[in-house]
Legacy VTK file of the C-alpha trace (Angstrom):
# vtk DataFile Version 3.0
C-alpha trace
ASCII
DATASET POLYDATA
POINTS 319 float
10.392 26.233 18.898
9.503 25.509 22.534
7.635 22.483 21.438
10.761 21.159 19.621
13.131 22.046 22.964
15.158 19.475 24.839
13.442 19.909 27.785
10.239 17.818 26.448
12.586 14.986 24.308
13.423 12.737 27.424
9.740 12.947 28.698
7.845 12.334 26.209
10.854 9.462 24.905
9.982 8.060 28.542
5.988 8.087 28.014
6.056 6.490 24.581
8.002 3.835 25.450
5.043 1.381 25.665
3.973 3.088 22.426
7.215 1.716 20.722
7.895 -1.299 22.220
4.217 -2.226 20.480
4.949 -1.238 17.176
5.217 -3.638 13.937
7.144 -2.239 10.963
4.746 -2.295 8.117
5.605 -1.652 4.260
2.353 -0.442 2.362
1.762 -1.033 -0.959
0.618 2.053 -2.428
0.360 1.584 -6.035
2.495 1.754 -8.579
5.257 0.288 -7.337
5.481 2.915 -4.511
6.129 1.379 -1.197
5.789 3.508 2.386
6.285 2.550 5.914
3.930 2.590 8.974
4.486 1.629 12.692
1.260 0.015 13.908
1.109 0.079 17.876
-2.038 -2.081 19.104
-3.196 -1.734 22.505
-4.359 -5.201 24.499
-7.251 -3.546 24.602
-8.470 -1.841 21.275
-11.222 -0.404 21.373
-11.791 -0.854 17.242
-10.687 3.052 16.688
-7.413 3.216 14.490
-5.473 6.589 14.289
-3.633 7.351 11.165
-1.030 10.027 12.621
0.766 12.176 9.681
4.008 14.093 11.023
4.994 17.527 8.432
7.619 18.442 6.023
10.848 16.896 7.555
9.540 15.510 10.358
8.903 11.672 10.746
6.887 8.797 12.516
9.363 9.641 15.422
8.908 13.298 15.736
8.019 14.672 19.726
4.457 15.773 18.734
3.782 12.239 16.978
4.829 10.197 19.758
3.630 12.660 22.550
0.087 12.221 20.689
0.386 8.915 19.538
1.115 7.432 23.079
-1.949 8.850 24.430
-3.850 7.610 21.808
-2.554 4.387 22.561
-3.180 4.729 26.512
-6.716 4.685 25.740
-7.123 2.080 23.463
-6.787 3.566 20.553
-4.749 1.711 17.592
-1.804 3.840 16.158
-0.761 4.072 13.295
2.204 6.129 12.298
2.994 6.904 9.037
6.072 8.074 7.417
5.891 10.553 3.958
8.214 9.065 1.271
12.081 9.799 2.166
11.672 10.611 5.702
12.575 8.905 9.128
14.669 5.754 7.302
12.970 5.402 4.370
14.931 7.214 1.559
16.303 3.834 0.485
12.579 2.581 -0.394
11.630 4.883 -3.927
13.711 5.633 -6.373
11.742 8.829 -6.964
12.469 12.121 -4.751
9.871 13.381 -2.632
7.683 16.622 -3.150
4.329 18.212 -1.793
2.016 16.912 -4.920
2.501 13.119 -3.843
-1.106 12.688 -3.691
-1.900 9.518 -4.838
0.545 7.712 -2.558
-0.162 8.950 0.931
-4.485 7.995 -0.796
-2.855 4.534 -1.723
-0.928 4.046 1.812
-4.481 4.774 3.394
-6.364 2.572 1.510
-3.997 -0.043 2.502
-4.125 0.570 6.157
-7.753 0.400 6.077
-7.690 -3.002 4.311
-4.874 -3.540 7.011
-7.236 -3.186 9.631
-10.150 -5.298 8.863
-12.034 -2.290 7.111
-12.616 -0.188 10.031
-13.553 3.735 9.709
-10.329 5.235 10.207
-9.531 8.380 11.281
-6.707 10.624 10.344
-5.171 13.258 12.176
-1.702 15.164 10.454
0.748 18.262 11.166
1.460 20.882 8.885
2.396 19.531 5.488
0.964 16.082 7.401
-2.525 18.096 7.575
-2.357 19.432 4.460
-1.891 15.718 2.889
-4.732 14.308 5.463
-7.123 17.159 4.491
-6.665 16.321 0.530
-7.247 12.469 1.010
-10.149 13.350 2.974
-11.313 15.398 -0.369
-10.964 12.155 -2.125
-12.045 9.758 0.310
-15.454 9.612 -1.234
-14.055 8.946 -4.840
-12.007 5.941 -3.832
-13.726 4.341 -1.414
-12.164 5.308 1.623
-14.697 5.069 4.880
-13.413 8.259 7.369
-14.827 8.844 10.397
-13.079 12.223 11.599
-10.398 14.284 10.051
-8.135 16.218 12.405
-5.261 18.950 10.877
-3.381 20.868 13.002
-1.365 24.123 11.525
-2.024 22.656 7.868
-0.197 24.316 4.684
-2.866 26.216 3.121
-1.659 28.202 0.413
1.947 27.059 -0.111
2.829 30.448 -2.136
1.936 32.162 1.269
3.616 30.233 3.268
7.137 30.318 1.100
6.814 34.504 0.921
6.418 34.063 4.750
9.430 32.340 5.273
11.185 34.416 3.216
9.610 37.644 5.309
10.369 36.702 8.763
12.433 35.209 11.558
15.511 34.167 8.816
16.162 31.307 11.279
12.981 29.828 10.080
14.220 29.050 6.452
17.805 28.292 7.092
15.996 25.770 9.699
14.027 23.973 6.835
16.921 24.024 4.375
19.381 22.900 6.781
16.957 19.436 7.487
16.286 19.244 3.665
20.561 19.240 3.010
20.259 16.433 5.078
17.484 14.502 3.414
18.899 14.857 0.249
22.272 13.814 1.376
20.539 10.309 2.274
19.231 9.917 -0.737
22.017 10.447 -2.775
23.670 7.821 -0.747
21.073 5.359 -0.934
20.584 6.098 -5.189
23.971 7.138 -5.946
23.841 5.879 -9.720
20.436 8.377 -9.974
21.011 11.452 -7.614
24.042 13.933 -7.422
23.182 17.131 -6.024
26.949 18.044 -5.989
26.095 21.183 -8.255
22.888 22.358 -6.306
25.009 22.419 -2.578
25.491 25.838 -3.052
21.710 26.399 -2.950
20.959 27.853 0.612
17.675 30.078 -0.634
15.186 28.079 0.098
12.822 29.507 -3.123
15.559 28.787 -5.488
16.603 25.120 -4.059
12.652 24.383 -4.656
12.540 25.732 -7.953
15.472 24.296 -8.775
14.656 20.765 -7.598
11.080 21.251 -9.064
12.811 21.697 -12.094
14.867 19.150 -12.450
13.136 16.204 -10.960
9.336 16.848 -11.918
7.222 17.374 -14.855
5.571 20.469 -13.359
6.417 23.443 -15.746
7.595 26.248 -13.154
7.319 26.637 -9.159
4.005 28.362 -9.431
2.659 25.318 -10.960
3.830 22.844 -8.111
2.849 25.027 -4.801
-0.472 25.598 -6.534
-0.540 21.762 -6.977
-0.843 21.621 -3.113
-2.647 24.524 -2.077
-6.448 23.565 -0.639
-7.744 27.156 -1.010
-10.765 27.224 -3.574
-12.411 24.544 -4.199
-9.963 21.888 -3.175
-11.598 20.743 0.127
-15.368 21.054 -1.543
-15.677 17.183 -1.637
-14.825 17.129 2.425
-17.505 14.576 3.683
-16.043 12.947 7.141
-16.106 15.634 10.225
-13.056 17.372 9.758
-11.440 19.945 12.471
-8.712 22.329 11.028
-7.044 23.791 13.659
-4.615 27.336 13.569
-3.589 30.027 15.417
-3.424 33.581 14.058
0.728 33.801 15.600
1.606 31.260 13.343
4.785 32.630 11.717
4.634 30.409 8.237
1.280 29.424 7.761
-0.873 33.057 7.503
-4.018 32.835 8.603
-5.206 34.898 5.759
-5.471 31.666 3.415
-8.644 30.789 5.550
-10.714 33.136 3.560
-10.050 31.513 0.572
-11.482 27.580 1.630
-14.283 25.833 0.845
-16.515 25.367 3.708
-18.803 22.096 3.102
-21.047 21.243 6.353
-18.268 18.863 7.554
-15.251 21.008 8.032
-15.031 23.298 11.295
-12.099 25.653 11.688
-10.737 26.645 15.349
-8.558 29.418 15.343
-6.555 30.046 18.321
-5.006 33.781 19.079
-1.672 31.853 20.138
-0.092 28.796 19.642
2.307 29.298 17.095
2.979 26.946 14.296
1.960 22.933 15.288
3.029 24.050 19.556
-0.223 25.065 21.512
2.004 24.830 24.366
0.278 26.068 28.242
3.060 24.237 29.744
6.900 23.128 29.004
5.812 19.795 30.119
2.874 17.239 29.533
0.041 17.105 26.969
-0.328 20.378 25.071
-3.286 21.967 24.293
-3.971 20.795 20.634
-3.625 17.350 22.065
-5.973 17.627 24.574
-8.154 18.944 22.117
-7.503 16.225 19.778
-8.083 13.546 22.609
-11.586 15.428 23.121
-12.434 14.864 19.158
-11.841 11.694 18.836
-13.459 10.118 22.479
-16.337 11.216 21.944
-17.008 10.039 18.179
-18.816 12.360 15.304
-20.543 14.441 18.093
-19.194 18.325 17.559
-16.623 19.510 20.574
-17.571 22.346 22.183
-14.949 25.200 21.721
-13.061 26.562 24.662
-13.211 30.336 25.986
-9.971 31.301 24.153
-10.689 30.201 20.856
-12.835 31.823 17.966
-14.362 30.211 15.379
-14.047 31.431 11.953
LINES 1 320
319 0 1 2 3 4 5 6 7 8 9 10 11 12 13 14 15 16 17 18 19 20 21 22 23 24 25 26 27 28 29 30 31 32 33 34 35 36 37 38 39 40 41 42 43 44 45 46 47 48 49 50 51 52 53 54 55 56 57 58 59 60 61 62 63 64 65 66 67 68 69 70 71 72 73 74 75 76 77 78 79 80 81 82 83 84 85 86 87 88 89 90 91 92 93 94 95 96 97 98 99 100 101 102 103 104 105 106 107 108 109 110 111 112 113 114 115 116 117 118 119 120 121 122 123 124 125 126 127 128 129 130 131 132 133 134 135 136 137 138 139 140 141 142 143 144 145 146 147 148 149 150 151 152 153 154 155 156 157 158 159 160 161 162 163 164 165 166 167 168 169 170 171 172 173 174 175 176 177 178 179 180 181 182 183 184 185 186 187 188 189 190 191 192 193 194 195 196 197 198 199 200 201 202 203 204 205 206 207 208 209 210 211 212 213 214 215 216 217 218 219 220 221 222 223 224 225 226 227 228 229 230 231 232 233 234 235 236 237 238 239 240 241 242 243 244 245 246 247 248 249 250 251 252 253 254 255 256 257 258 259 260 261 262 263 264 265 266 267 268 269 270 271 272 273 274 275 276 277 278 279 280 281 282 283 284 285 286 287 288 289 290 291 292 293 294 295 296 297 298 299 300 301 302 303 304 305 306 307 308 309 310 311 312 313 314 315 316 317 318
């Protein structure tokens, strides 16, 4: 929550200003009619290293921690690129269809077009949450269609989405009211930008956050129950087997939604490393109210210095 706070808004709105007044709009075609949008922010002086940053579940290309990380990124040379998930930031107007956590082969096609975007250059991804969960399956695919990674970063990544709905449910109830509260809104915007297809008039009453999933699953999918669709995005098992680029997964063990216990249950293939901090909460790492946080010094670390391994800090245990 402290990450989220007021106090770091203006700050970090002040430091990314160079970030944003670089940007370009673009409109990827992802296949099958599917269109999402990207902000690409190119330095004077690129050094040839695109980012693909990938915010989480209601979040957007504008989100603190994407512009906080994205602006250093772009202070040393790297190219940004900032993608937004379908119906979030402004985009609910740009698909017809409603957005859920199996849109796989969208957020694979929106990569493959930002790597023909930039002149074929190794990208590398880095995403929050839901954000890491996505980057973490395209990176799974990458070698099946063609995409060339060089380093996959995911911060506080969704790893079995069962556990992380019965944690919601289980803890702080400001956490799920949070979530739901943000979706209402979402939703709302679509409606109004597909009025003739999307009424939700009779699910408003819906304030569980189970039950507004189910219910949605239900009606706008072809997945058979909720079991079925959080299963569809889970990377326990044997999900992240095909992992080739470096990959970092980074937790902490406080993490209130996101239970560390699904780590047990990955894959581990020779490229993926997972750093697990005691604190840090979900996607904050905060040491101070103000300035870089930890994660994204960490992050910086990864990427400068290539495909070498970073050595971990004191604090942090690797599992």
């Amino acid at each position: 929550m402290l990450a989220s706070t007021a106090a770091r808004r203006a700050p970090i709105a002040r430091r990314a200003a160079p970030l944003i007044a670089a940007q370009r709009e673009m409109l990827l075609d992802c296949g099958g009619g599917v269109r999402l949008q990207c902000f690409h922010s190119s330095p004077q002086r690129a050094r040839g290293a695109p980012v693909v940053l990938l915010h989480g579940w209601e979040g957007s290309a504008e989100s603190l921690y994407v512009l906080s990380l994205g602006q250093q990124l772009f202070e040393r040379g790297f190219d940004v690129l900032r993608l937004n998930l379908r119906d979030h930031g402004d985009t609910h107007h740009l698909n017809r269809g409603l957005f859920h956590s199996c849109l796989l082969p969208e957020v694979v096609g929106a990569t493959r077009a930002l790597q023909a975007a930039v002149g074929g250059q190794r990208l590398r991804l880095v995403g929050f949450s839901l954000g890491g969960n996505f980057m973490l399956r395209v990176g799974a695919q990458a070698p099946a269609v063609g995409l060339d990674l060089a380093r996959i970063i995911a911060v506080s990544p969704v790893l079995d989405p069962g556990d992380t709905l019965r944690a919601l449910e289980s803890g702080f109830a400001g956490y799920p009211l949070y979530f739901v509260r943000k979706w209402w809104r979402s939703l709302l915007k679509k409606q109004a930008a597909w009025p003739v297809h999307y009424d939700f008039a009779e699910l408003r009453r819906l304030r569980d956050l189970r039950r507004l999933t189910a219910e949605l699953i239900r009606r706008f999918t072809d997945f058979g129950s909720l079991e079925e669709y959080l299963d569809g995005y889970s990377i326990t098992g044997q999900r992240l087997a095909g992992l080739e680029a470096p990959t970092t997964l980074i937790t902490s063990l406080d993490d209130p939604i996101i239970p560390a216990g699904g780590l047990a249950r990955l894959a581990r293939p020779p490229s993926l490393r997972v750093v697990v901090t005691r604190f840090g909460g979900h996607c904050g790492f905060l040491d101070r109210l103000t300035g870089p946080t930890w994660v994204e010094r960490r992050i910086l670390a990864e990427l400068d210095v290539g495909d070498e391994p970073v050595s971990l800090d004191p604090v942090l245990t690797g599992a």
